[in-house]
N, C-alpha and C positions, 0 to 999 in steps of 0.2 A: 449425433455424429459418432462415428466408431474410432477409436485409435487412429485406422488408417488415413483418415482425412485429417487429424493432425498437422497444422507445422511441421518440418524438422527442426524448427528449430523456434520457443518460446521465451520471446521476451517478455518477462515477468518483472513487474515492477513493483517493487514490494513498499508502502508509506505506511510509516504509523502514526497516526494520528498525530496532530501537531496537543502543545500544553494543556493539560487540561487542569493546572490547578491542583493541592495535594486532596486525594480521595477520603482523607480521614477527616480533612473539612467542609466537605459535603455531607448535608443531612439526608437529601432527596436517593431517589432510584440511584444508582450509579450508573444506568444506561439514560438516564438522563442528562447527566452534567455533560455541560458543555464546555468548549474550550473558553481557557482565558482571553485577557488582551493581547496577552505574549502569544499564545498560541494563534490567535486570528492574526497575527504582527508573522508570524512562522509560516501559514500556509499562504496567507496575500503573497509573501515574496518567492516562496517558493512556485507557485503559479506563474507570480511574472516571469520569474526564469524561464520554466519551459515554457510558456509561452515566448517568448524571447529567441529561445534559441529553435523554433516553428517544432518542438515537440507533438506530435499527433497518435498517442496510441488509440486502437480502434475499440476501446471499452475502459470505462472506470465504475469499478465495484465494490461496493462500500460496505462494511459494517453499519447495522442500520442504529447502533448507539450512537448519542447525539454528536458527542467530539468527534467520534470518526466521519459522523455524516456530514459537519460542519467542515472538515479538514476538505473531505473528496468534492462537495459542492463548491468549496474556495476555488480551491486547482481547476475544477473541470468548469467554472466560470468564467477563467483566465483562458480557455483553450477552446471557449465556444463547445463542450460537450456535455451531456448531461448524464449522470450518476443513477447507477443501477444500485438496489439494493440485496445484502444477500443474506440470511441471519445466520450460516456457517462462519461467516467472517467474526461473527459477534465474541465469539471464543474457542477454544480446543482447535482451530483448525490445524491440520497436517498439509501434507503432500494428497493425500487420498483427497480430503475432502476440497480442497485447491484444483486439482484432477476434472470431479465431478463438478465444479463450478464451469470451469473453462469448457467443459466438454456443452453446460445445460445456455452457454450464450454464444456457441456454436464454433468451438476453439479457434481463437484470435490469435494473430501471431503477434501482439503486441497488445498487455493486457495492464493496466495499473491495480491494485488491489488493496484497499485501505484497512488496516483492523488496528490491533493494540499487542499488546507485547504481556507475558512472554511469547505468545504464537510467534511472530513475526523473529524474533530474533532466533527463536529454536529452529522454526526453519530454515531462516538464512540457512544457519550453523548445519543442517544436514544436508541442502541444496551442494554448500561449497566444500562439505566436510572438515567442517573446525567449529570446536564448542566457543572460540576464542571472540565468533563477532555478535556485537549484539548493535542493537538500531537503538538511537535515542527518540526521545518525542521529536515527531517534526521529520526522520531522518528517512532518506527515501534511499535505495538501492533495484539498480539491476541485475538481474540474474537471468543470462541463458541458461536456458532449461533444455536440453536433446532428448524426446522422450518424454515420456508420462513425468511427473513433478513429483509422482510416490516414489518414483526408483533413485530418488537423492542425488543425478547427473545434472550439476549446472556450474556455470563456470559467473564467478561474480566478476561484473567487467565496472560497474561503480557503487559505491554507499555514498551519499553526500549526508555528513549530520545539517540540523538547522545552524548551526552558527557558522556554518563555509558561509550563509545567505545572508549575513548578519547587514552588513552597509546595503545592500540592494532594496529598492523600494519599488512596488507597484501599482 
Protein backbone atom coordinates (compact mmCIF):
# COMPACT_ATOMS: atom_id res chain seq x y z
CA UNK A 1 0.00 0.00 0.00
CA UNK A 2 1.43 3.48 -0.87
CA UNK A 3 1.14 6.51 1.66
CA UNK A 4 -1.79 7.47 -0.06
CA UNK A 5 -4.16 4.74 1.01
CA UNK A 6 -3.08 5.43 4.44
CA UNK A 7 -5.58 6.41 7.32
CA UNK A 8 -5.69 10.12 8.06
CA UNK A 9 -5.65 9.33 10.87
CA UNK A 10 -3.60 6.14 12.95
CA UNK A 11 -4.51 4.84 16.09
CA UNK A 12 -1.63 3.30 17.35
CA UNK A 13 -1.62 1.55 20.28
CA UNK A 14 1.53 1.25 21.90
CA UNK A 15 1.73 -2.12 25.11
CA UNK A 16 4.79 -3.05 26.60
CA UNK A 17 5.01 -6.01 27.56
CA UNK A 18 3.46 -6.72 30.85
CA UNK A 19 6.41 -8.17 34.11
CA UNK A 20 8.80 -10.19 33.18
CA UNK A 21 10.75 -10.80 36.31
CA UNK A 22 14.45 -9.05 36.90
CA UNK A 23 16.72 -10.01 33.65
CA UNK A 24 19.70 -10.35 35.71
CA UNK A 25 17.91 -13.46 37.18
CA UNK A 26 17.47 -15.05 34.23
CA UNK A 27 20.12 -17.54 33.12
CA UNK A 28 18.48 -18.54 29.73
CA UNK A 29 18.11 -16.47 26.13
CA UNK A 30 16.65 -13.32 27.15
CA UNK A 31 14.28 -13.61 24.19
CA UNK A 32 13.22 -16.46 25.99
CA UNK A 33 11.95 -15.31 29.40
CA UNK A 34 8.81 -15.22 29.87
CA UNK A 35 6.48 -13.17 31.83
CA UNK A 36 5.96 -13.61 35.77
CA UNK A 37 2.78 -14.38 37.80
CA UNK A 38 2.45 -10.56 38.27
CA UNK A 39 3.01 -10.10 34.69
CA UNK A 40 0.17 -12.83 33.45
CA UNK A 41 -1.79 -11.20 36.70
CA UNK A 42 -1.12 -7.50 34.42
CA UNK A 43 -2.06 -8.59 30.84
CA UNK A 44 -5.36 -11.22 31.99
CA UNK A 45 -6.85 -7.80 33.40
CA UNK A 46 -5.59 -5.70 31.10
CA UNK A 47 -7.53 -7.82 28.28
CA UNK A 48 -10.49 -8.03 30.42
CA UNK A 49 -10.64 -4.29 30.27
CA UNK A 50 -10.72 -3.81 26.83
CA UNK A 51 -12.55 -6.48 26.24
CA UNK A 52 -15.05 -5.07 28.59
CA UNK A 53 -15.19 -1.83 27.39
CA UNK A 54 -15.92 -3.89 23.38
CA UNK A 55 -12.35 -2.68 22.33
CA UNK A 56 -11.70 -3.94 18.64
CA UNK A 57 -8.52 -2.76 16.92
CA UNK A 58 -8.11 -4.46 13.41
CA UNK A 59 -4.48 -5.97 14.19
CA UNK A 60 -2.24 -7.05 17.06
CA UNK A 61 1.50 -7.25 16.41
CA UNK A 62 3.73 -8.62 18.62
CA UNK A 63 7.35 -8.76 19.26
CA UNK A 64 8.12 -12.45 18.80
CA UNK A 65 10.36 -12.50 22.38
CA UNK A 66 8.45 -14.77 24.70
CA UNK A 67 7.01 -11.87 27.42
CA UNK A 68 6.00 -9.76 24.71
CA UNK A 69 4.39 -12.74 22.89
CA UNK A 70 2.76 -13.89 26.01
CA UNK A 71 1.47 -10.19 26.90
CA UNK A 72 -0.25 -9.86 23.05
CA UNK A 73 -1.65 -13.48 22.98
CA UNK A 74 -3.23 -12.73 26.74
CA UNK A 75 -5.07 -9.49 25.34
CA UNK A 76 -5.89 -10.64 21.99
CA UNK A 77 -7.50 -14.01 23.74
CA UNK A 78 -9.55 -11.55 25.72
CA UNK A 79 -10.77 -9.93 22.36
CA UNK A 80 -11.28 -13.06 20.32
CA UNK A 81 -8.08 -11.95 17.83
CA UNK A 82 -5.17 -13.53 16.93
CA UNK A 83 -1.51 -12.17 17.11
CA UNK A 84 0.73 -11.40 14.25
CA UNK A 85 4.29 -11.63 14.67
CA UNK A 86 7.01 -9.20 13.69
CA UNK A 87 10.87 -9.37 14.73
CA UNK A 88 11.28 -5.39 14.09
CA UNK A 89 9.34 -5.11 17.30
CA UNK A 90 11.91 -7.42 18.83
CA UNK A 91 14.32 -4.09 19.39
CA UNK A 92 15.68 -0.61 17.97
CA UNK A 93 12.24 -0.06 16.50
CA UNK A 94 11.50 3.85 15.46
CA UNK A 95 8.88 5.51 13.63
CA UNK A 96 10.50 4.30 10.26
CA UNK A 97 10.55 0.91 11.09
CA UNK A 98 6.76 1.13 12.86
CA UNK A 99 5.92 2.80 9.27
CA UNK A 100 7.06 -0.09 7.30
CA UNK A 101 5.22 -2.52 9.74
CA UNK A 102 1.75 -0.84 9.37
CA UNK A 103 2.38 -0.20 5.70
CA UNK A 104 3.53 -4.61 5.29
CA UNK A 105 -0.23 -5.65 7.18
CA UNK A 106 -1.89 -3.33 4.95
CA UNK A 107 -2.19 0.11 6.98
CA UNK A 108 -4.84 -0.36 9.71
CA UNK A 109 -6.55 2.45 11.21
CA UNK A 110 -6.49 0.95 14.41
CA UNK A 111 -3.30 -1.14 15.19
CA UNK A 112 -2.03 -2.59 18.86
CA UNK A 113 1.73 -3.13 18.89
CA UNK A 114 3.42 -5.09 21.64
CA UNK A 115 7.46 -4.70 22.12
CA UNK A 116 9.71 -3.63 25.35
CA UNK A 117 11.11 -0.60 26.29
CA UNK A 118 13.34 1.53 25.86
CA UNK A 119 11.69 1.45 22.15
CA UNK A 120 8.39 2.04 23.31
CA UNK A 121 8.85 4.74 25.67
CA UNK A 122 11.49 6.69 23.27
CA UNK A 123 8.85 6.67 20.83
CA UNK A 124 6.04 7.70 22.81
CA UNK A 125 8.43 10.64 23.69
CA UNK A 126 9.03 11.65 19.84
CA UNK A 127 5.32 10.66 18.66
CA UNK A 128 3.99 13.40 21.46
CA UNK A 129 7.22 15.45 21.77
CA UNK A 130 8.37 15.19 25.42
CA UNK A 131 11.35 13.05 26.55
CA UNK A 132 9.26 13.38 29.90
CA UNK A 133 6.81 10.04 29.22
CA UNK A 134 7.97 6.66 29.59
CA UNK A 135 5.51 3.26 29.66
CA UNK A 136 5.92 0.89 32.52
CA UNK A 137 5.74 -2.86 32.25
CA UNK A 138 2.23 -3.80 31.63
CA UNK A 139 1.47 0.13 30.44
CA UNK A 140 -0.53 0.43 27.31
CA UNK A 141 -1.02 4.09 25.53
CA UNK A 142 -2.82 5.71 22.61
CA UNK A 143 -1.49 7.68 20.25
CA UNK A 144 -3.00 9.34 17.17
CA UNK A 145 -0.54 9.35 14.58
CA UNK A 146 -1.74 11.99 11.26
CA UNK A 147 0.77 10.94 8.77
CA UNK A 148 3.41 8.54 8.50
CA UNK A 149 4.75 7.65 12.44
CA UNK A 150 8.48 8.69 11.06
CA UNK A 151 7.34 12.40 10.90
CA UNK A 152 6.87 12.41 14.97
CA UNK A 153 2.87 14.00 14.59
CA UNK A 154 0.74 12.31 17.06
CA UNK A 155 -1.25 13.57 19.74
CA UNK A 156 -1.35 11.11 23.01
CA UNK A 157 -5.13 10.89 23.99
CA UNK A 158 -4.30 7.88 26.96
CA UNK A 159 -1.26 5.96 28.82
CA UNK A 160 -2.94 3.64 31.21
CA UNK A 161 0.12 2.01 33.61
CA UNK A 162 -0.74 -1.69 35.02
CA UNK A 163 -1.67 -0.54 38.52
CA UNK A 164 -4.79 1.91 37.18
CA UNK A 165 -5.91 -2.19 36.48
CA UNK A 166 -4.82 -3.32 39.76
CA UNK A 167 -8.63 -4.41 41.57
CA UNK A 168 -10.01 -5.59 38.10
CA UNK A 169 -10.19 -9.29 37.47
CA UNK A 170 -10.65 -11.34 34.38
Amino acid sequence: MSPADRPATTELYLLRHAHAGDPEGWTGDDAARPLSSKGEGQAERLGAFLAGTGFRPDAIVSSPKLRARQTAETVAGKLGLEVRLDERLGGGVDGEAVDAILADIGSPERVVLVGHDPDFSDLLGVLVGSDRVTMKKGALARVDVAGPVASGAGTLRWLVPPDQLQGRRG
